[in-house]
C-alpha positions in Angstrom: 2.0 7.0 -3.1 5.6 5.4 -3.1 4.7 3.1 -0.7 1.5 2.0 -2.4 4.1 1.9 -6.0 6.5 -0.7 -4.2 3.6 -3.0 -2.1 2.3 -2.9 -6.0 5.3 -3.8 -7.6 6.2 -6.8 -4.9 2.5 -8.2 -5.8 3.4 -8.2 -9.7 6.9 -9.6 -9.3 5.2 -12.6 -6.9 1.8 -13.3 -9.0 4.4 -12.8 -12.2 7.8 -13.9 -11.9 6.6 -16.4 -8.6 9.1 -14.9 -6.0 9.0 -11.2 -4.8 12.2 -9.0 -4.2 13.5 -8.9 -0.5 13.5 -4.8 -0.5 11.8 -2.0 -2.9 12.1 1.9 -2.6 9.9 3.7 -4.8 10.9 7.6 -5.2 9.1 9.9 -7.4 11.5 12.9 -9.0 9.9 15.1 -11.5 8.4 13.1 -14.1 9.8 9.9 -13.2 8.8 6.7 -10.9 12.4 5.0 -10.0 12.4 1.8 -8.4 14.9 0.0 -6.6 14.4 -3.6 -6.2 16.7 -5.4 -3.6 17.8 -9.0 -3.4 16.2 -10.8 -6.9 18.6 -13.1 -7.7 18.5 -16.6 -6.4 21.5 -18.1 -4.9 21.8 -20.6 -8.5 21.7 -16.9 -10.2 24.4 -15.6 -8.6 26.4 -18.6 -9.1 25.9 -18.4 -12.2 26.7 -14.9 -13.2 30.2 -15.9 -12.3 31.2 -16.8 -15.9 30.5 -14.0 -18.2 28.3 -16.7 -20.3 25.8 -16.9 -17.4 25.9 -13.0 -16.5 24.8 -12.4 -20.3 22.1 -15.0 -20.0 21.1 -13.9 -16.6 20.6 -10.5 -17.9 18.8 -11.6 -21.2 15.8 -13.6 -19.5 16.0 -11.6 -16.5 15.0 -8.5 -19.1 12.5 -10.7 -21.4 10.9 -11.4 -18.3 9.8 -7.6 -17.1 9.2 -7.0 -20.3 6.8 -10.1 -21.0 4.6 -8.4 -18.1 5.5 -4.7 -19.6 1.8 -3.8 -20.0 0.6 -4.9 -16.1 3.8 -2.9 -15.0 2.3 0.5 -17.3 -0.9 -0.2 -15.7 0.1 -0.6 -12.5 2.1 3.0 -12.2 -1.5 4.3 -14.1 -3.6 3.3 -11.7 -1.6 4.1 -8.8 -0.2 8.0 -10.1 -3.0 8.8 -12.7 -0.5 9.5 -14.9 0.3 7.7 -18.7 3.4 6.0 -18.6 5.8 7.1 -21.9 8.7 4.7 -21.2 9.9 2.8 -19.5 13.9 1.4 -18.8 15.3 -1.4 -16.4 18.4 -2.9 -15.7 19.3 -5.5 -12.9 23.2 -6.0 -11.2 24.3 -9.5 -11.3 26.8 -8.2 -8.7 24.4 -6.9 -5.9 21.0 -8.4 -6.9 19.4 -5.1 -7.4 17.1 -4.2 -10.2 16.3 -0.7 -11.0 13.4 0.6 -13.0 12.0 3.6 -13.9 9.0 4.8 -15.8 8.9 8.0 -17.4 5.3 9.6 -17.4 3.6 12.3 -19.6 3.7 14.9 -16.8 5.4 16.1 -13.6 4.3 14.1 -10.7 6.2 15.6 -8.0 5.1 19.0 -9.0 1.4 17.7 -8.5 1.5 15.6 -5.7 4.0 19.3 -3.8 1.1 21.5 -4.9 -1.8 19.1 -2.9 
């Protein structure tokens, strides 16, 4: 199910933001779906997060972005675990291109998917 959470998540981020990540690892811990995405900066992006000015806006439409495409990302993690989706929180390092998000869900998946 990880597996099937990242090739799902590289999709979205290509038919989305129109470039996919260069590495995802999906892990599922309790009641949580965290995702690491690897290498989603482009080259102008990290030249520009150099100044604090461009880090900031990096950040900014970096975030308005994922969140523009919030409701395929829910749906997504839906289909794919069965379970609702009650948050969900992101952040990306301008330092090492890596994006981390997570979703928190309305019950224990690991518990689930242990017991099957």
């Amino acid at each position: 199910m990880e597996a099937e959470i990242s090739k799902a998540l590289t999709q979205w981020e290509k038919e989305f933001l129109g470039r996919g990540s260069v590495l995802v690892k999906t892990d599922i811990l309790r009641d949580m779906v965290i995702v690491v995405l690897q290498g989603i900066l482009t080259p102008a992006e990290y030249t520009l997060s150099q100044t604090p000015e461009g880090l900031v806006s990096i950040k900014k439409i970096r975030a308005d972005l994922v969140e523009a495409g919030r409701d395929q990302l829910d749906e997504i993690i839906v289909n794919l675990t069965g379970e609702k989706v009650l948050s969900f929180h992101t952040d990306i390092s301008t330092r090492s291109g890596e994006r981390i998000m997570l979703f928190k869900l309305a019950a224990d998946l690991e518990s689930k998917l242990i017991i099957k």
